[in-house]
Structure formats: C-alpha cells, structure tokens
VOBA-1610 file (N, C-alpha, C; in pm, whole numbers, padded with zeros to 5 digits, always signed):
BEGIN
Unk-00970-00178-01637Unk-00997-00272-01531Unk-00893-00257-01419Unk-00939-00276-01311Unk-00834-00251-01208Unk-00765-00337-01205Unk-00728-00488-01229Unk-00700-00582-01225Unk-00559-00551-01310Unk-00531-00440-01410Unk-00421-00380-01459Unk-00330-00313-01376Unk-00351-00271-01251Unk-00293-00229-01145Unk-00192-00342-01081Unk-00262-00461-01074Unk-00146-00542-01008Unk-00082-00650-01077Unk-00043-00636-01184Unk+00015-00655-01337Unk+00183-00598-01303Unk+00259-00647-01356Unk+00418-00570-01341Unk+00416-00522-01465Unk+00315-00554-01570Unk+00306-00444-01713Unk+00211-00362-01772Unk+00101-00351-01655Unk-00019-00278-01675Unk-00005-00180-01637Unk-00061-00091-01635Unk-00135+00074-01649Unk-00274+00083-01586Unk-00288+00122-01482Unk-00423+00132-01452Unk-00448+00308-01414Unk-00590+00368-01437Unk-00590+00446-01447Unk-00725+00470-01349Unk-00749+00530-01254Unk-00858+00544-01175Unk-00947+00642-01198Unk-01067+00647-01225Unk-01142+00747-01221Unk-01196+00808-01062Unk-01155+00924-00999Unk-01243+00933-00884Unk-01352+00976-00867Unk-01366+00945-00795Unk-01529+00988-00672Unk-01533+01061-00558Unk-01558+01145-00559Unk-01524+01285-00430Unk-01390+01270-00397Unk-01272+01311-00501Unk-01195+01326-00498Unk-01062+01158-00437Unk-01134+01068-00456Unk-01095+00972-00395Unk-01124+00860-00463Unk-00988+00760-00490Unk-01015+00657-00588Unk-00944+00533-00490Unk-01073+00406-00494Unk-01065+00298-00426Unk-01002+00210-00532Unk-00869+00106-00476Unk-00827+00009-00550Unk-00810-00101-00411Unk-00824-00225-00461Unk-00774-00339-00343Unk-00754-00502-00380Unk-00707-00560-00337Unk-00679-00669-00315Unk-00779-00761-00239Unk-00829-00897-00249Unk-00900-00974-00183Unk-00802-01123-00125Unk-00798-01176-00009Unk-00700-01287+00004Unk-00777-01352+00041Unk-00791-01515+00027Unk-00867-01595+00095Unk-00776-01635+00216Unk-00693-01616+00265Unk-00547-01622+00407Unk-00575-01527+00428Unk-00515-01504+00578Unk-00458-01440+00654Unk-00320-01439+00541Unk-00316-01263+00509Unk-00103-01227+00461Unk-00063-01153+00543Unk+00082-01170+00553Unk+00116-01061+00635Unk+00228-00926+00557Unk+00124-00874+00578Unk+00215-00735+00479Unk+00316-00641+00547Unk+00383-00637+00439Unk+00518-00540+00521Unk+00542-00440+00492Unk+00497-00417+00316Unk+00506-00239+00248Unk+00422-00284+00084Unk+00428-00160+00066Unk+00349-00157-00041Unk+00399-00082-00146Unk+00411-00091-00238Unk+00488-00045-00347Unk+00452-00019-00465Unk+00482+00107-00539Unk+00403+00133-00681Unk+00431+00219-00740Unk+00453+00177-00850Unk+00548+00269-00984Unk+00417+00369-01028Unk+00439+00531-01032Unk+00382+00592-01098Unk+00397+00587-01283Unk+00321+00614-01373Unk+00321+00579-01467Unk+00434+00693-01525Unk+00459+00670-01637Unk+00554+00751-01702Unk+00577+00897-01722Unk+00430+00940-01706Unk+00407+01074-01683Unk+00363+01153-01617Unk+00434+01285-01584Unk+00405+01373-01479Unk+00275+01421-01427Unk+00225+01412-01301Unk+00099+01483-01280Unk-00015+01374-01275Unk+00000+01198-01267Unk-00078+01177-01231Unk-00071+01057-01108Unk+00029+01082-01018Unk+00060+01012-00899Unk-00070+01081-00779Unk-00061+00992-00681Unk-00129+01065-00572Unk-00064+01142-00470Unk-00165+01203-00409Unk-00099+01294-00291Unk-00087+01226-00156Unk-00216+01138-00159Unk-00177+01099-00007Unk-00241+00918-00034Unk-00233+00809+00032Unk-00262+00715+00003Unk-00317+00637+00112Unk-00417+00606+00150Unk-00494+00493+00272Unk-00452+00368+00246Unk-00395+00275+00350Unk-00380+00164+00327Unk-00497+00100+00487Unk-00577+00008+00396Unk-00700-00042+00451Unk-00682-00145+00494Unk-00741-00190+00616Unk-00793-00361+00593Unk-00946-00397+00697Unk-01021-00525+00659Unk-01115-00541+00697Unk-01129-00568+00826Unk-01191-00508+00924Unk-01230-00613+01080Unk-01358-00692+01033Unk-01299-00851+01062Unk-01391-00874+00987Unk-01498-00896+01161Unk-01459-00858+01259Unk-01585-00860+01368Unk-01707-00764+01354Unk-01654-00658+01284Unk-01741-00550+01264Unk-01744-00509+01125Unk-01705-00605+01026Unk-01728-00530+00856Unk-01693-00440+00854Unk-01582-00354+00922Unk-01583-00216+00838Unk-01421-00175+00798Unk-01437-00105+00763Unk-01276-00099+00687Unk-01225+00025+00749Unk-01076-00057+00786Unk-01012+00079+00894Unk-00879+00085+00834Unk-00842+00257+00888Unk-00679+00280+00834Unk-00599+00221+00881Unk-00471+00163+00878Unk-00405+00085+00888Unk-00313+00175+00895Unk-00254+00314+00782Unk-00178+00376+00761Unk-00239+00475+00680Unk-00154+00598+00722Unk-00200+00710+00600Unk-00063+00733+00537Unk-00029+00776+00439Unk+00118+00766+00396Unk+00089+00908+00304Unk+00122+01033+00357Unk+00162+01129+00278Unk+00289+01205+00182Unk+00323+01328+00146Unk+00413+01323+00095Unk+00450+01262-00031Unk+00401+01160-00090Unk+00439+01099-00186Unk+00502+01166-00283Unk+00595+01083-00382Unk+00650+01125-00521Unk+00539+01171-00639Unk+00526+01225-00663Unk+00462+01277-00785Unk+00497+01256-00908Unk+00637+01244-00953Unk+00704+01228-01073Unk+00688+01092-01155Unk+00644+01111-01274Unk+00702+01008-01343Unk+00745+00890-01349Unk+00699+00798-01352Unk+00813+00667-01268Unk+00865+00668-01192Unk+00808+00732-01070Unk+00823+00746-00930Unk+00797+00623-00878Unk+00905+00535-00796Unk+00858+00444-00715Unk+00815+00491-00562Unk+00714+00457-00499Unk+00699+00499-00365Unk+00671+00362-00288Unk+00701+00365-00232Unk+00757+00231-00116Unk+00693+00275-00008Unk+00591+00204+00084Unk+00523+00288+00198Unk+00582+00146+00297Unk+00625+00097+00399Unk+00705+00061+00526Unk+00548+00027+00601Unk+00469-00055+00627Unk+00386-00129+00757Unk+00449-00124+00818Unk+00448-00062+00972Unk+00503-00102+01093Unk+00421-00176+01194Unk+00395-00240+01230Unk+00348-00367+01306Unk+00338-00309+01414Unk+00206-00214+01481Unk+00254-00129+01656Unk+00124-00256+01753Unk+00016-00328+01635Unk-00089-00394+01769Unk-00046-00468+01850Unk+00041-00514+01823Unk+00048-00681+01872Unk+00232-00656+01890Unk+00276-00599+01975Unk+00460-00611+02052Unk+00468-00679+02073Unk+00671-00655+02066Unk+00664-00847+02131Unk+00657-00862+02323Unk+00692-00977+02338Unk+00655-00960+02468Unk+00770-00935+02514Unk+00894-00934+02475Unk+01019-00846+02522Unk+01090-00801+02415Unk+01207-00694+02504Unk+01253-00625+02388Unk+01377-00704+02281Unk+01392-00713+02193Unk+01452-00762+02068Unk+01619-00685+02125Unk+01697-00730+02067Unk+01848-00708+02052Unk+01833-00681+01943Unk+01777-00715+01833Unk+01815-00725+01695Unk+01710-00570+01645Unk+01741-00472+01591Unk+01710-00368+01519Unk+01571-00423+01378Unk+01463-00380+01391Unk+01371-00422+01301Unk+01406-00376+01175Unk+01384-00362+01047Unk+01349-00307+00908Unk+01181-00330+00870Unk+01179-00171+00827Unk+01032-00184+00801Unk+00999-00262+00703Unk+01091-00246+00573Unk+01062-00281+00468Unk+01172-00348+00355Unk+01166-00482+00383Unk+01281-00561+00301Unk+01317-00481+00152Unk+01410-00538+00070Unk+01385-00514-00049Unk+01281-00612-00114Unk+01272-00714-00098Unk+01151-00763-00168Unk+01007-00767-00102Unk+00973-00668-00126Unk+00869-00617-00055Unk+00739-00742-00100Unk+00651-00728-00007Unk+00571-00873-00007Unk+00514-00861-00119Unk+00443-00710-00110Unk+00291-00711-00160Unk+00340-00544-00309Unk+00259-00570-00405Unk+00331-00468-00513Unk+00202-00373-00581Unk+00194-00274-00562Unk+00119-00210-00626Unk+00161-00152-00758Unk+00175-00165-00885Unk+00242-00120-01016Unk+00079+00012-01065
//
C-alpha cells in the first residue's frame, strides 16, 4: 500500500508503469512546502534516478511540474533532501536577509 511510504517505519515499494511510478499526498488546505525528503531503503539499486514533484491547478485539473530533481543518491539509506524554491510569487522588494531553501525540519517527509 502506498500509504507505507509516508510512515517513518514503512517500506513502500512501487511497481512501475512505462517506466514511471506515481506516489502522492492529498491536503484538504492550502500547505506550504519547502523540501521533500526520503530515505532510500536499505538496499542498493532500488532508489530513483530522477524525481517529479507535482501539484494540482486546480483552474485547469491538470498536474504540473513544480520541480524536476535529478542526480539523486542511489545508495542504500540514502537520504535525498530536494529544496522548493518559491520563483511565482517574489517579494515585492529585495530582502537583506539571505533565504534557505530547506530548514532542517523539513515540512513535508517522504520515507
């Protein structure tokens, strides 16, 4: 069940479909996400290569990239940490203060 994916002690295991395996989250809010995060399982060879992070318009139903995040760790209990950067909506002047993409307690956890 996918629902083992966002567990801090589950194991989830995806079967794909043209080379491509869908997992997600549903919120009844508006969240605001900052990174995404997720322990590969213990053993070698079954992390991903590249990862879509989605979300809905809901004016037009359709689901758009948000981010592509390549490169990833492959190994073993690899944590990979992917950083949202916020480019739609700037502020309306420039900041003094230096942003961080991605706190350590990252909002949202993919295991």
């Amino acid at each position: 069940s996918p629902d083992w994916a966002f567990t801090d002690s589950g194991i989830w295991g995806g079967r794909p479909i043209n080379d491509e395996i869908y997992i997600g989250m549903t919120f009844s809010n508006k969240e605001i996400i900052r990174c995404v995060e997720y322990t590969n399982a213990s053993y070698s060879g079954k992390g991903v290569n590249e990862m879509r992070i989605e979300a809905l318009n809901v004016d037009t139903t359709e689901w758009e990239t948000v981010l592509t995040a390549n490169n990833l760790n492959l190994e073993g209990s690899a944590v990979n940490r992917i950083p949202l950067v916020q480019i739609n909506n700037p502020s309306s002047e420039p900041s003094l203060m230096p942003s961080t993409g991605c706190s350590d307690d990252c909002d949202f956890k993919i295991d």
